[in-house]
mmCIF file as gemmi writes it, N, C-alpha and C atoms, coordinates in Angstrom:
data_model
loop_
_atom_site.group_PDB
_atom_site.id
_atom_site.type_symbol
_atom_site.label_atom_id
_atom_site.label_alt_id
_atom_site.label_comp_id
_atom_site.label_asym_id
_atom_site.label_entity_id
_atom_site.label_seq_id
_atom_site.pdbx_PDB_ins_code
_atom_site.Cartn_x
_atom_site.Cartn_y
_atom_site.Cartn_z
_atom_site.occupancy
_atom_site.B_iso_or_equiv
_atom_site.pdbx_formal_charge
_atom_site.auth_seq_id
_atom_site.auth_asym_id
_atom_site.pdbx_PDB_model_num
ATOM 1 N N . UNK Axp A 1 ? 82.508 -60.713 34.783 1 0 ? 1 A 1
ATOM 2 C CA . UNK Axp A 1 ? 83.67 -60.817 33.942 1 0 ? 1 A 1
ATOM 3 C C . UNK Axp A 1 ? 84.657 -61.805 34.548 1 0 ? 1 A 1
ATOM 4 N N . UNK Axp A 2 ? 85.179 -62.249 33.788 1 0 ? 2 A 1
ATOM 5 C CA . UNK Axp A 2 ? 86.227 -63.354 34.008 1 0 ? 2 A 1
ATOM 6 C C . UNK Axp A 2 ? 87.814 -62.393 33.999 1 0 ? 2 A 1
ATOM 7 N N . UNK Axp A 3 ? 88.862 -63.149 35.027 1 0 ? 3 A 1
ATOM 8 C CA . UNK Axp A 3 ? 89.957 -62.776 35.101 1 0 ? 3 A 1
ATOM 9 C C . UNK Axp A 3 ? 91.165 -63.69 34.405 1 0 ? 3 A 1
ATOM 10 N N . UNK Axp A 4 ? 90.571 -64.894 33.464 1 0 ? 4 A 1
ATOM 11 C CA . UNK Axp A 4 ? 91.346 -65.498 33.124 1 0 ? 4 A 1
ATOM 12 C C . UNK Axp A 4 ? 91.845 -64.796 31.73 1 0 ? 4 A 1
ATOM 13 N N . UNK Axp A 5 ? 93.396 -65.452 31.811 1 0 ? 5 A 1
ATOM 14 C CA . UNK Axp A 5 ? 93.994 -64.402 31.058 1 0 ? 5 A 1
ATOM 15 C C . UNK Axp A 5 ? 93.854 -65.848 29.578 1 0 ? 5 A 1
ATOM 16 N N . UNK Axp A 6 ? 93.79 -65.015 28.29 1 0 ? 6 A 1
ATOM 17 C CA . UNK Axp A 6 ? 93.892 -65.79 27.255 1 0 ? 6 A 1
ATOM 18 C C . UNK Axp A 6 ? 95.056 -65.977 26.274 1 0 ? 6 A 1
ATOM 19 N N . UNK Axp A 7 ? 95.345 -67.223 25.322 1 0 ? 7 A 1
ATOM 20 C CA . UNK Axp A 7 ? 96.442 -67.591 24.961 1 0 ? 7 A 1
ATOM 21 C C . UNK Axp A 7 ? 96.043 -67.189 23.863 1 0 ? 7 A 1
ATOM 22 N N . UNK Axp A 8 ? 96.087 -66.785 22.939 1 0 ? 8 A 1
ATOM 23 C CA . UNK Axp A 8 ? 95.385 -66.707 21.496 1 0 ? 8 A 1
ATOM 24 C C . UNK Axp A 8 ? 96.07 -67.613 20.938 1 0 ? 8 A 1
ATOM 25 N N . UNK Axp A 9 ? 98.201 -68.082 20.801 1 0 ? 9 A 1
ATOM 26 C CA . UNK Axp A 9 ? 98.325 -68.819 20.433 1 0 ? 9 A 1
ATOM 27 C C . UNK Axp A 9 ? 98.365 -70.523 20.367 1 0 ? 9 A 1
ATOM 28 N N . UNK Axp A 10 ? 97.741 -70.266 21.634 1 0 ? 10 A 1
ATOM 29 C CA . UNK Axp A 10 ? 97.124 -71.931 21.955 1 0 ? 10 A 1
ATOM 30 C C . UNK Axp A 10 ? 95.745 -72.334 21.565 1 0 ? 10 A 1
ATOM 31 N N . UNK Axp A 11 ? 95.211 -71.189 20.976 1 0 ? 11 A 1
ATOM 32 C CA . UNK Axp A 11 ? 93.633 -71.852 20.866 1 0 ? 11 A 1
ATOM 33 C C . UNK Axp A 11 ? 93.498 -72.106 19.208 1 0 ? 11 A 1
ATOM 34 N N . UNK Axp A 12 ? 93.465 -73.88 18.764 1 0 ? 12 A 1
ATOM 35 C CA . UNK Axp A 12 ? 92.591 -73.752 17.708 1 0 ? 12 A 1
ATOM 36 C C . UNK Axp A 12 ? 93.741 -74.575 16.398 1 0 ? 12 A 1
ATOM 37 N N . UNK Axp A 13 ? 94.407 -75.255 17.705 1 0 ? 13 A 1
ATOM 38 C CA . UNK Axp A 13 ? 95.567 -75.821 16.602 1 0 ? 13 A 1
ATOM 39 C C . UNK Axp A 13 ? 95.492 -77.375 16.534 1 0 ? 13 A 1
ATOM 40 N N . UNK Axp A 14 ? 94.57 -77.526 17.242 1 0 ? 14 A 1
ATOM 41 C CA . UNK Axp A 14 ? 93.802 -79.017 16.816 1 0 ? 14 A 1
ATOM 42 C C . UNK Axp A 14 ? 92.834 -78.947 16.012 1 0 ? 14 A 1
ATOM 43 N N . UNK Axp A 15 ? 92.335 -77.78 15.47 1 0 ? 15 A 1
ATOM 44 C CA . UNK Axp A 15 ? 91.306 -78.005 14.432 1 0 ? 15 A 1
ATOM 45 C C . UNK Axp A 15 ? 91.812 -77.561 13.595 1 0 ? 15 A 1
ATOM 46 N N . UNK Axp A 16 ? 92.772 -76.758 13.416 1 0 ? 16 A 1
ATOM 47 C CA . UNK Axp A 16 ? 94.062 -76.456 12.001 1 0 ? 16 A 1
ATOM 48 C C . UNK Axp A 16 ? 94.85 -77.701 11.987 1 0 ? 16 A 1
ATOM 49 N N . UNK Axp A 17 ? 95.117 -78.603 12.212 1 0 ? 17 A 1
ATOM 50 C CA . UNK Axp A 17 ? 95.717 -79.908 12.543 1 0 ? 17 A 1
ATOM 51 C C . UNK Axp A 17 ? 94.594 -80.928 11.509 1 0 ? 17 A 1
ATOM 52 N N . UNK Axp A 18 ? 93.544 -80.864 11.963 1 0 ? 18 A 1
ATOM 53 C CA . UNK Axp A 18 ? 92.575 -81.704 11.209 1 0 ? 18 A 1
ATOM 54 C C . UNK Axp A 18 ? 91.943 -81.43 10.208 1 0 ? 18 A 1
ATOM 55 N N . UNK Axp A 19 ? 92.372 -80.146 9.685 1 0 ? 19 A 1
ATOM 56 C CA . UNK Axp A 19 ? 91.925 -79.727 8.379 1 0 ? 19 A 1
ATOM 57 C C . UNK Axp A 19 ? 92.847 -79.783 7.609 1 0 ? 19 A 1
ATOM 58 N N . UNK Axp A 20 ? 93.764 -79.78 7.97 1 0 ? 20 A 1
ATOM 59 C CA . UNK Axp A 20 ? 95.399 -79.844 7.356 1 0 ? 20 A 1
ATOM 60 C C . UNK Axp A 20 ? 95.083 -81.393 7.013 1 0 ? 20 A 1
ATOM 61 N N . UNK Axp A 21 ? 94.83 -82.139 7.631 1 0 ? 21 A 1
ATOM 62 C CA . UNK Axp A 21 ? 95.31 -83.313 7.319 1 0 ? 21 A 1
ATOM 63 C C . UNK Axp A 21 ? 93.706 -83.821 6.451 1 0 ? 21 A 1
ATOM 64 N N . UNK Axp A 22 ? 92.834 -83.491 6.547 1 0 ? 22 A 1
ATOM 65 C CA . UNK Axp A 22 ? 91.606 -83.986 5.869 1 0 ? 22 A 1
ATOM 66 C C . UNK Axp A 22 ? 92.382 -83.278 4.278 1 0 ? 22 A 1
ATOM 67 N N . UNK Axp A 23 ? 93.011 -81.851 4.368 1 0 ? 23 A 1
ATOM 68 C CA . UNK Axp A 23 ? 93.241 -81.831 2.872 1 0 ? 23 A 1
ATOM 69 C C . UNK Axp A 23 ? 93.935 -82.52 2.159 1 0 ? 23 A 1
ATOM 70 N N . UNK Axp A 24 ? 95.103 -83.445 2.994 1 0 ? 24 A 1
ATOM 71 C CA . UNK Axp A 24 ? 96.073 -83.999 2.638 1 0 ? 24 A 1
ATOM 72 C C . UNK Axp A 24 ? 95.504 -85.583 1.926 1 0 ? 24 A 1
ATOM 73 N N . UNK Axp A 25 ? 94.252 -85.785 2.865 1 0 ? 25 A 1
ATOM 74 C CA . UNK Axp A 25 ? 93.75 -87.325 2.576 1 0 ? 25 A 1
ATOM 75 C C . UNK Axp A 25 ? 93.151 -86.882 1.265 1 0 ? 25 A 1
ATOM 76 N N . UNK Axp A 26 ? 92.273 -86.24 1.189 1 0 ? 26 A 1
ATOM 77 C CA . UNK Axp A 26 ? 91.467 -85.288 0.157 1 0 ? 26 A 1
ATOM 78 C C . UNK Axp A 26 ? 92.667 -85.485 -1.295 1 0 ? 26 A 1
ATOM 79 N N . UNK Axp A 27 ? 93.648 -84.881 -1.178 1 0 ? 27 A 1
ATOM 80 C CA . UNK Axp A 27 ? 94.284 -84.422 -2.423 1 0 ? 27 A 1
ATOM 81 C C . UNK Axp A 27 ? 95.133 -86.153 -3.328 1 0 ? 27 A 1
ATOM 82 N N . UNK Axp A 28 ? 95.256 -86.982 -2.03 1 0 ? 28 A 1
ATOM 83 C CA . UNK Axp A 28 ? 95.609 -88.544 -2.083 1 0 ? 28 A 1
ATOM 84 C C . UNK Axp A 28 ? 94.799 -88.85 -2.764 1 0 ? 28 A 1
ATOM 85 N N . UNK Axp A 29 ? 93.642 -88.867 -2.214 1 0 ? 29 A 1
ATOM 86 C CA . UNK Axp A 29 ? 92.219 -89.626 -2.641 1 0 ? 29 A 1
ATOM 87 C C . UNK Axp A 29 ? 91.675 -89.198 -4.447 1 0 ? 29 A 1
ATOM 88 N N . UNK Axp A 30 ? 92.323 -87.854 -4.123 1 0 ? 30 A 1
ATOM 89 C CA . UNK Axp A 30 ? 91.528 -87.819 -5.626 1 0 ? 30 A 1
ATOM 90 C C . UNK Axp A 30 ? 92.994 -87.802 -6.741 1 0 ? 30 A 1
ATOM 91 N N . UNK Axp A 31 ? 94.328 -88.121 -6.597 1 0 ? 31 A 1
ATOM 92 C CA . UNK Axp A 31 ? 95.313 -88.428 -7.234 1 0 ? 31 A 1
ATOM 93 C C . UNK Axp A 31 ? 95.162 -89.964 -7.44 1 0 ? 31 A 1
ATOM 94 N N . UNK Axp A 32 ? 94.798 -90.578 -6.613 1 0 ? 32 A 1
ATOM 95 C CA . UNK Axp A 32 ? 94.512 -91.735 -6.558 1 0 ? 32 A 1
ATOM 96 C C . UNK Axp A 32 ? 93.387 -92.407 -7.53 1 0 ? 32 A 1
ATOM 97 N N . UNK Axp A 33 ? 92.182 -91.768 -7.416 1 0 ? 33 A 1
ATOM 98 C CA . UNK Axp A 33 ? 91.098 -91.858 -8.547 1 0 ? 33 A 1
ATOM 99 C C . UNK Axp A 33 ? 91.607 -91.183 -9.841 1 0 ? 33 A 1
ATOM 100 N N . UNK Axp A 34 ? 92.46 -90.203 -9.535 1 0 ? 34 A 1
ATOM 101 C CA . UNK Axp A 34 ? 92.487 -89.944 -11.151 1 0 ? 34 A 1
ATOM 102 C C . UNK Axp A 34 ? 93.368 -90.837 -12.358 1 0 ? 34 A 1
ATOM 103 N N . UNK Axp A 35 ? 94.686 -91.685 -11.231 1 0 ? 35 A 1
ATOM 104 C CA . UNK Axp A 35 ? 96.057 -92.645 -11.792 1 0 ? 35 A 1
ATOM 105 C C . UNK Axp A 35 ? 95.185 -94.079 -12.242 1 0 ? 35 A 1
ATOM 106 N N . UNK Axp A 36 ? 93.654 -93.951 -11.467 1 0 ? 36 A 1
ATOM 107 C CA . UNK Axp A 36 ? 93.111 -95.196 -12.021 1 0 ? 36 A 1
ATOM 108 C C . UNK Axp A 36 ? 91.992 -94.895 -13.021 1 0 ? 36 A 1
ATOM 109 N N . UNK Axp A 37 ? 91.602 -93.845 -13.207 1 0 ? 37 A 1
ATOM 110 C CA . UNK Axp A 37 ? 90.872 -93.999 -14.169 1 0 ? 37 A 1
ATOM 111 C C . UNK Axp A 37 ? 91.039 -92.582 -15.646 1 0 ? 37 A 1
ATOM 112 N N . UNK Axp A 38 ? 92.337 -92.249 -15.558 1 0 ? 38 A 1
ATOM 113 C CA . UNK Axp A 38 ? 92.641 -91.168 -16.787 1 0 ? 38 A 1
ATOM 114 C C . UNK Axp A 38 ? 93.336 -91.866 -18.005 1 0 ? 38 A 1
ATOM 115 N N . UNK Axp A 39 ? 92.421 -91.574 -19.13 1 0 ? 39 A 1
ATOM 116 C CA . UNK Axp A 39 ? 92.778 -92.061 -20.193 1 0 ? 39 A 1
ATOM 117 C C . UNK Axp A 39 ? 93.363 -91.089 -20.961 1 0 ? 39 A 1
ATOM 118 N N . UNK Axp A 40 ? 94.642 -91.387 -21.325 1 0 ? 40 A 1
ATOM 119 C CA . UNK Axp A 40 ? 95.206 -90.237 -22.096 1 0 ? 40 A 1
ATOM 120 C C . UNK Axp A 40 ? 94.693 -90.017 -23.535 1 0 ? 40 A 1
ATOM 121 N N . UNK Axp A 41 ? 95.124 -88.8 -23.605 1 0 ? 41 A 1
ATOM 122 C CA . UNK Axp A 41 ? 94.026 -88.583 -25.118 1 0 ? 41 A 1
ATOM 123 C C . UNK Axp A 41 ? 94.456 -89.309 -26.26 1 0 ? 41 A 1
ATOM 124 N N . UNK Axp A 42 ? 95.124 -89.681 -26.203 1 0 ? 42 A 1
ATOM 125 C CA . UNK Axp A 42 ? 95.87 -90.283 -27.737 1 0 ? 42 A 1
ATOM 126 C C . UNK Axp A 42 ? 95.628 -92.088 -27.456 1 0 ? 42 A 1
ATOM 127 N N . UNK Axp A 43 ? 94.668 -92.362 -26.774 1 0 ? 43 A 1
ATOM 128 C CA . UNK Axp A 43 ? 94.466 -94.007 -26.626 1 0 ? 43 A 1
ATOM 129 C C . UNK Axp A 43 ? 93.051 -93.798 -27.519 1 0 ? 43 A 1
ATOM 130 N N . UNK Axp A 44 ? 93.043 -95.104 -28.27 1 0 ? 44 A 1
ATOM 131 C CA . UNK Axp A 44 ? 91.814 -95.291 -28.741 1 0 ? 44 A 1
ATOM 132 C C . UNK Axp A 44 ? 90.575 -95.31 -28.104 1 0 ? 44 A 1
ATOM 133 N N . UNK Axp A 45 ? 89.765 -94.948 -27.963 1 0 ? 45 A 1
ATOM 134 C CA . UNK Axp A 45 ? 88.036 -95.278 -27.516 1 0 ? 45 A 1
ATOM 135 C C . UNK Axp A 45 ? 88.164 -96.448 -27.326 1 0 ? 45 A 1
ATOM 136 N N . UNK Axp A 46 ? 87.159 -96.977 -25.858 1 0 ? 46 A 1
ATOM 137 C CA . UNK Axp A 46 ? 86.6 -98.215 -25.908 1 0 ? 46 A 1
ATOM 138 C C . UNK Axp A 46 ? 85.736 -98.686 -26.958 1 0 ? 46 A 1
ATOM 139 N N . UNK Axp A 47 ? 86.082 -99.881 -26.885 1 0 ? 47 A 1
ATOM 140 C CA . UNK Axp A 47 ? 84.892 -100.417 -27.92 1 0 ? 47 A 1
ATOM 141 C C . UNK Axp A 47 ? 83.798 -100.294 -27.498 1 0 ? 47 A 1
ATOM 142 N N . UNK Axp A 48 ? 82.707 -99.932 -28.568 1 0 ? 48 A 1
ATOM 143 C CA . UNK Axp A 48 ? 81.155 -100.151 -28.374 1 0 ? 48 A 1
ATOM 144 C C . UNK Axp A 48 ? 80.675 -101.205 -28.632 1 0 ? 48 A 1
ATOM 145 N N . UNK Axp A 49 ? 79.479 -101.47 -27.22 1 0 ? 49 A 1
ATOM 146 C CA . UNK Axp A 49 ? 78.711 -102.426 -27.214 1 0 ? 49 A 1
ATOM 147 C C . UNK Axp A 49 ? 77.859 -102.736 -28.03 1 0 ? 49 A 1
ATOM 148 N N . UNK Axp A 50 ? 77.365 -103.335 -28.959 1 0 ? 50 A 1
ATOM 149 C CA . UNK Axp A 50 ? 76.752 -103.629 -30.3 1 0 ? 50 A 1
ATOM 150 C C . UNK Axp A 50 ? 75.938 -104.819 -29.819 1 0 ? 50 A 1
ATOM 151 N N . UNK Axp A 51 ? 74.584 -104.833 -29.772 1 0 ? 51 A 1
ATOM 152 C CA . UNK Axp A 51 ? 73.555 -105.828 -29.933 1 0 ? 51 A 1
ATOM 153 C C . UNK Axp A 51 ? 73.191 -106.434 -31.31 1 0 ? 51 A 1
């Protein structure tokens, strides 16, 4: 057995740190895809391609 004493609140706040921030890129990323490609409903259809 070990005598080292443990921090509970020091362990594990660099990987709550990097999940925090992967959600943050995450929620950018897909606000970002959506401002470029959402067509509001009341715009006409693209035109169809006709051979």
């Amino acid at each position: 057995m070990s005598n080292d004493t443990v921090n509970p609140s020091s362990k594990g706040w660099g990987v709550a740190a990097f999940i925090i921030v992967l959600a943050i890129v995450a929620n950018v990323t897909a606000y970002t895809i959506h401002k470029a490609t959402y067509l509001k409903p009341d715009k006409a259809p693209a035109a169809e391609v006709t051979r």
